[in-house]
KOLLOFI-675265 format. One line per 5 residues: number of its first residue (from 1); for each residue y, x, z of N, C-alpha, C, O. Coordinates in nm, 2 decimals. Layout:
<rs>
NUM) Y,X,Z,Y,X,Z,Y,X,Z,Y,X,Z; ...
</rs>
This chain:
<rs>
1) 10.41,6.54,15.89,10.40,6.65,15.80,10.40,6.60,15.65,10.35,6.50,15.60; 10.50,6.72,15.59,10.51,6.64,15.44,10.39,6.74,15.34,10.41,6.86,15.34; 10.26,6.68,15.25,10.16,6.72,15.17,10.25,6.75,15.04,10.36,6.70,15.01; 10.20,6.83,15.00,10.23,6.86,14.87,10.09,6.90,14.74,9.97,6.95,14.76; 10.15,6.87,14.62,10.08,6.91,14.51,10.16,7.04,14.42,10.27,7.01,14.36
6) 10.12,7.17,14.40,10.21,7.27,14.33,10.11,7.29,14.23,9.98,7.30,14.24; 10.22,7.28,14.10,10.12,7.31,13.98,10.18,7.41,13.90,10.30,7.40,13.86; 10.11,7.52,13.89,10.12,7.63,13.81,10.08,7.70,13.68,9.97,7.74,13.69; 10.15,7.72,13.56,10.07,7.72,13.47,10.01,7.89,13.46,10.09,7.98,13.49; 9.89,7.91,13.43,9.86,8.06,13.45,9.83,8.09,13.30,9.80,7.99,13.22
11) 9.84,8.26,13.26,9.78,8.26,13.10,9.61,8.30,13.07,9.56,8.36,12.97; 9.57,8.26,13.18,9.41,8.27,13.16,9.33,8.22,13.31,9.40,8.22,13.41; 9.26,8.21,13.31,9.14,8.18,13.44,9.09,8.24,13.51,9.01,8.19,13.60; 9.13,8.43,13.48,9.14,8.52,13.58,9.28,8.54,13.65,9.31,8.58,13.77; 9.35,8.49,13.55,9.51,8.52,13.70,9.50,8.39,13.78,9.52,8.39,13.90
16) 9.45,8.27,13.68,9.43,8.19,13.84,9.37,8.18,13.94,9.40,8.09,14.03; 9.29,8.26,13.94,9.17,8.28,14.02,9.24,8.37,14.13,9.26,8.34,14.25; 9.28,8.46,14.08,9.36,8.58,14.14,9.47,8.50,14.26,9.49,8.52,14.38; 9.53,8.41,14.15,9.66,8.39,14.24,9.60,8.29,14.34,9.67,8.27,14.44; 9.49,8.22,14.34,9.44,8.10,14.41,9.37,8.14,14.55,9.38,8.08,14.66
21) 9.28,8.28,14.50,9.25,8.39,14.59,9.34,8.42,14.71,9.33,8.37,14.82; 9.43,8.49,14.66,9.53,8.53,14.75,9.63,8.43,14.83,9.68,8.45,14.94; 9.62,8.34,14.76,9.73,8.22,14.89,9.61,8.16,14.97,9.63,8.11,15.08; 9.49,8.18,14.92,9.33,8.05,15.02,9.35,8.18,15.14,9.35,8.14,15.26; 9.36,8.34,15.11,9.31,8.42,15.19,9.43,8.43,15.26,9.42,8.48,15.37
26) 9.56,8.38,15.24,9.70,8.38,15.33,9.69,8.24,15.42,9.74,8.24,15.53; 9.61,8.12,15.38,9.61,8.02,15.40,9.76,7.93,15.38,9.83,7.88,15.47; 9.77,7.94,15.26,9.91,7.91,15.17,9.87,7.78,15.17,9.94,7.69,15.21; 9.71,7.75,15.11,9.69,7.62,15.08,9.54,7.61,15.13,9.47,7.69,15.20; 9.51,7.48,15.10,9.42,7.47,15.13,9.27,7.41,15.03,9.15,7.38,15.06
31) 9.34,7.43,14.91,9.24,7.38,14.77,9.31,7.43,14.63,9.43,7.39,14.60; 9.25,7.50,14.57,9.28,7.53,14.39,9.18,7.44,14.31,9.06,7.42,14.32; 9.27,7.38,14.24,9.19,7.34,14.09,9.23,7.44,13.97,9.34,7.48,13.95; 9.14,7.45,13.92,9.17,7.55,13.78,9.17,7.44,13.68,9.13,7.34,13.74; 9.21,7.42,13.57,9.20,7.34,13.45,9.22,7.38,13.34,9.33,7.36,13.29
36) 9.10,7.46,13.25,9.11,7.51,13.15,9.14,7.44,13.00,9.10,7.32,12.98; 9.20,7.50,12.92,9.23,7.45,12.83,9.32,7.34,12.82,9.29,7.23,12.78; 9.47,7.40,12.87,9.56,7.29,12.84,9.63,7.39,12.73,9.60,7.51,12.72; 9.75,7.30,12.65,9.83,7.36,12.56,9.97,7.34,12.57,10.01,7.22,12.57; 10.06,7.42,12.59,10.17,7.43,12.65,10.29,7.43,12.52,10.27,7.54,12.46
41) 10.38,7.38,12.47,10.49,7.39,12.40,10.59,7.35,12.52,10.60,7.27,12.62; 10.68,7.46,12.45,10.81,7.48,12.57,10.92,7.56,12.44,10.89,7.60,12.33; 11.04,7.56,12.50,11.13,7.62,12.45,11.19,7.79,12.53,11.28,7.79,12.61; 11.14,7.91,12.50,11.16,7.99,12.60,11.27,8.13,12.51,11.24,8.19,12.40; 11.38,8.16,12.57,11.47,8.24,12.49,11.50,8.20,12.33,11.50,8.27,12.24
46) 11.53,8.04,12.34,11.57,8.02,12.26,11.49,8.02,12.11,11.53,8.05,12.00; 11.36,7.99,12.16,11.25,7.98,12.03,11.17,7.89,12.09,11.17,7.89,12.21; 11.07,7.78,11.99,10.98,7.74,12.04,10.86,7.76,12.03,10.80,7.76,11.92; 10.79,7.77,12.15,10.66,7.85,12.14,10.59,7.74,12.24,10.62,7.64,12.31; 10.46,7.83,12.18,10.28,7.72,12.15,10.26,7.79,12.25,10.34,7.87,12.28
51) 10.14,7.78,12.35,10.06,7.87,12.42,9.96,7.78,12.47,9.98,7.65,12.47; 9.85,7.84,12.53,9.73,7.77,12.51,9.72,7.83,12.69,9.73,7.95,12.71; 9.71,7.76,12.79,9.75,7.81,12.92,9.60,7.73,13.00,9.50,7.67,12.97; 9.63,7.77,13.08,9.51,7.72,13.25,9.62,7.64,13.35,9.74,7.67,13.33; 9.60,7.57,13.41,9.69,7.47,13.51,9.59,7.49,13.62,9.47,7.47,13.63
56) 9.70,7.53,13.72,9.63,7.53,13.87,9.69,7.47,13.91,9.80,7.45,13.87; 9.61,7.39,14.04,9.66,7.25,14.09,9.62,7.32,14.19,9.52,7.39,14.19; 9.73,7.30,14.30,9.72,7.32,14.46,9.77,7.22,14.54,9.86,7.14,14.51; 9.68,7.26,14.69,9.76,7.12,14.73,9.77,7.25,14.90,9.71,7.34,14.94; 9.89,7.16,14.94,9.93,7.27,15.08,10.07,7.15,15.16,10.07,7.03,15.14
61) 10.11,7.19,15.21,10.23,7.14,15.29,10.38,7.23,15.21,10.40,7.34,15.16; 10.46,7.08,15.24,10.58,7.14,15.22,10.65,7.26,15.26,10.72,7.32,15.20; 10.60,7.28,15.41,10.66,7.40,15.46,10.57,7.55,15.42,10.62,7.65,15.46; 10.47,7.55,15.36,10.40,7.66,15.27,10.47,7.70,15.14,10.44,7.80,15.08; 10.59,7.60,15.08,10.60,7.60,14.98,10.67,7.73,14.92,10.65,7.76,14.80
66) 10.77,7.81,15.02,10.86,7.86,14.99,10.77,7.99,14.97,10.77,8.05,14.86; 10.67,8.02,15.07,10.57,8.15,15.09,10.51,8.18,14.97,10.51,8.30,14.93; 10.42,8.01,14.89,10.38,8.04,14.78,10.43,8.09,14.69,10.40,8.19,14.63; 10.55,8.02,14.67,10.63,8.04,14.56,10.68,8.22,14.54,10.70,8.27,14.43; 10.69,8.31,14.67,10.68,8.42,14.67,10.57,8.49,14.62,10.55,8.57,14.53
71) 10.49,8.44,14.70,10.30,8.51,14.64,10.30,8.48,14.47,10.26,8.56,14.38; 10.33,8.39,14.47,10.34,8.35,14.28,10.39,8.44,14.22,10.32,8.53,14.16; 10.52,8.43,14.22,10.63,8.57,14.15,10.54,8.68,14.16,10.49,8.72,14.05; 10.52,8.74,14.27,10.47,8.86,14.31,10.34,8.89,14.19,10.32,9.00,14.12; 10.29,8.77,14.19,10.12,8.81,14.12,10.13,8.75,13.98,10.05,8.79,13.90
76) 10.21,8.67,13.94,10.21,8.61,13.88,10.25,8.70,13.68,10.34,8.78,13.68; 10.19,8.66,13.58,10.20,8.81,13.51,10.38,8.75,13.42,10.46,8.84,13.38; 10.41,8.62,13.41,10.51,8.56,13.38,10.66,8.60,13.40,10.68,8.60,13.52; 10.74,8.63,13.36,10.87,8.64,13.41,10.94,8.56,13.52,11.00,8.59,13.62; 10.90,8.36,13.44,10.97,8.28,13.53,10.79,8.19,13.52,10.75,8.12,13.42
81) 10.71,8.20,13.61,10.62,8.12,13.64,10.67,7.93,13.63,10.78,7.87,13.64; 10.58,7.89,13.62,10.61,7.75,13.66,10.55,7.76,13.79,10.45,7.82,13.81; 10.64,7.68,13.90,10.58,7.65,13.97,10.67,7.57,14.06,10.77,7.60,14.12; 10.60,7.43,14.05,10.67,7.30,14.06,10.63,7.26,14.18,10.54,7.34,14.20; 10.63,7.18,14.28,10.58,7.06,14.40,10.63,6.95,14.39,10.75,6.94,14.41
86) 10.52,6.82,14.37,10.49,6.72,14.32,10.46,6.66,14.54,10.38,6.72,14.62; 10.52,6.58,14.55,10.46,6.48,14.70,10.34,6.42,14.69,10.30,6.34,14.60; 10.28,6.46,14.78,10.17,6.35,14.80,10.21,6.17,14.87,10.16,6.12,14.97; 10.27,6.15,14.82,10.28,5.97,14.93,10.20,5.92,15.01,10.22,5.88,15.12; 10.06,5.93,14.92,9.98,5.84,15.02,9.84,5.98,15.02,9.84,6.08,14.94
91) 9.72,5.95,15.12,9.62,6.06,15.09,9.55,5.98,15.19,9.62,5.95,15.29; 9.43,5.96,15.18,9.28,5.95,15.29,9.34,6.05,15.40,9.38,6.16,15.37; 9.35,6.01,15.50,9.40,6.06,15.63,9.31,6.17,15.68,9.36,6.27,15.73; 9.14,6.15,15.66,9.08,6.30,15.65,9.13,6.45,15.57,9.17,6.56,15.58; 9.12,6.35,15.48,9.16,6.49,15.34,9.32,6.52,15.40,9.34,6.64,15.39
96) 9.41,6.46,15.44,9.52,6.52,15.45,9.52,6.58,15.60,9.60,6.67,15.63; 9.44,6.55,15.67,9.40,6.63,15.81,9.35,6.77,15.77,9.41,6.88,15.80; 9.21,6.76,15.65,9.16,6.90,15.64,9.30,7.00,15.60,9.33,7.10,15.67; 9.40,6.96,15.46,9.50,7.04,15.41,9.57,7.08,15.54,9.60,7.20,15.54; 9.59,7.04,15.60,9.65,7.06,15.75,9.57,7.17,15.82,9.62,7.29,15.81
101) 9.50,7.16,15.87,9.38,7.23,15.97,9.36,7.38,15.88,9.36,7.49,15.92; 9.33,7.32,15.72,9.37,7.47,15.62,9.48,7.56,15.63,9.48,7.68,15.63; 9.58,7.49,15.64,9.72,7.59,15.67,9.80,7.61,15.71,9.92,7.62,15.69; 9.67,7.64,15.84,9.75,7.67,15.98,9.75,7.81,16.02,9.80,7.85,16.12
</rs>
């Protein structure tokens, strides 16, 4: 089984809550981290813009990836969310059992 890390930027700590909500209660994943106060410069329609965002860190399997990424769009308040998956290579064989047993 291939682990995964998806990181999403949200524009506050109630939509990530929301969206972290709804994939734990799908069993999309099996752990949210919230991480307030990051700061985001990007280039979006051709301007560059500042924003002051939340990063949710999830962790799930590769084959959840496609589902989330639907649940994301769906809830997500963004036009084009970020929403990336990063491999786990290595992981304590418990912890990568629990992610497993989570999203099943």
């Amino acid at each position: 089984m291939q682990y995964i890390i998806i990181l999403i930027t949200c524009s506050s700590a109630d939509e990530a809550e929301k969206i972290s909500a709804a994939l734990l209660d799908e069993k999309l994943i099996a752990c949210a981290n919230i991480v307030p106060g990051i700061q985001s410069l990007f280039r979006w329609q051709g301007e560059m813009s500042k924003e002051n965002e939340v990063l949710l860190i999830l962790k799930s399997t590769a084959e959840k990836f496609e589902p989330v990424e639907l649940a994301v769009q769906e809830l997500h308040s963004y036009d084009t969310p970020e929403i990336i998956a990063i491999p786990i290579v290595k992981g304590s064989e418990k912890y990568l059992k629990w992610i497993s047993d989570e999203t099943r």
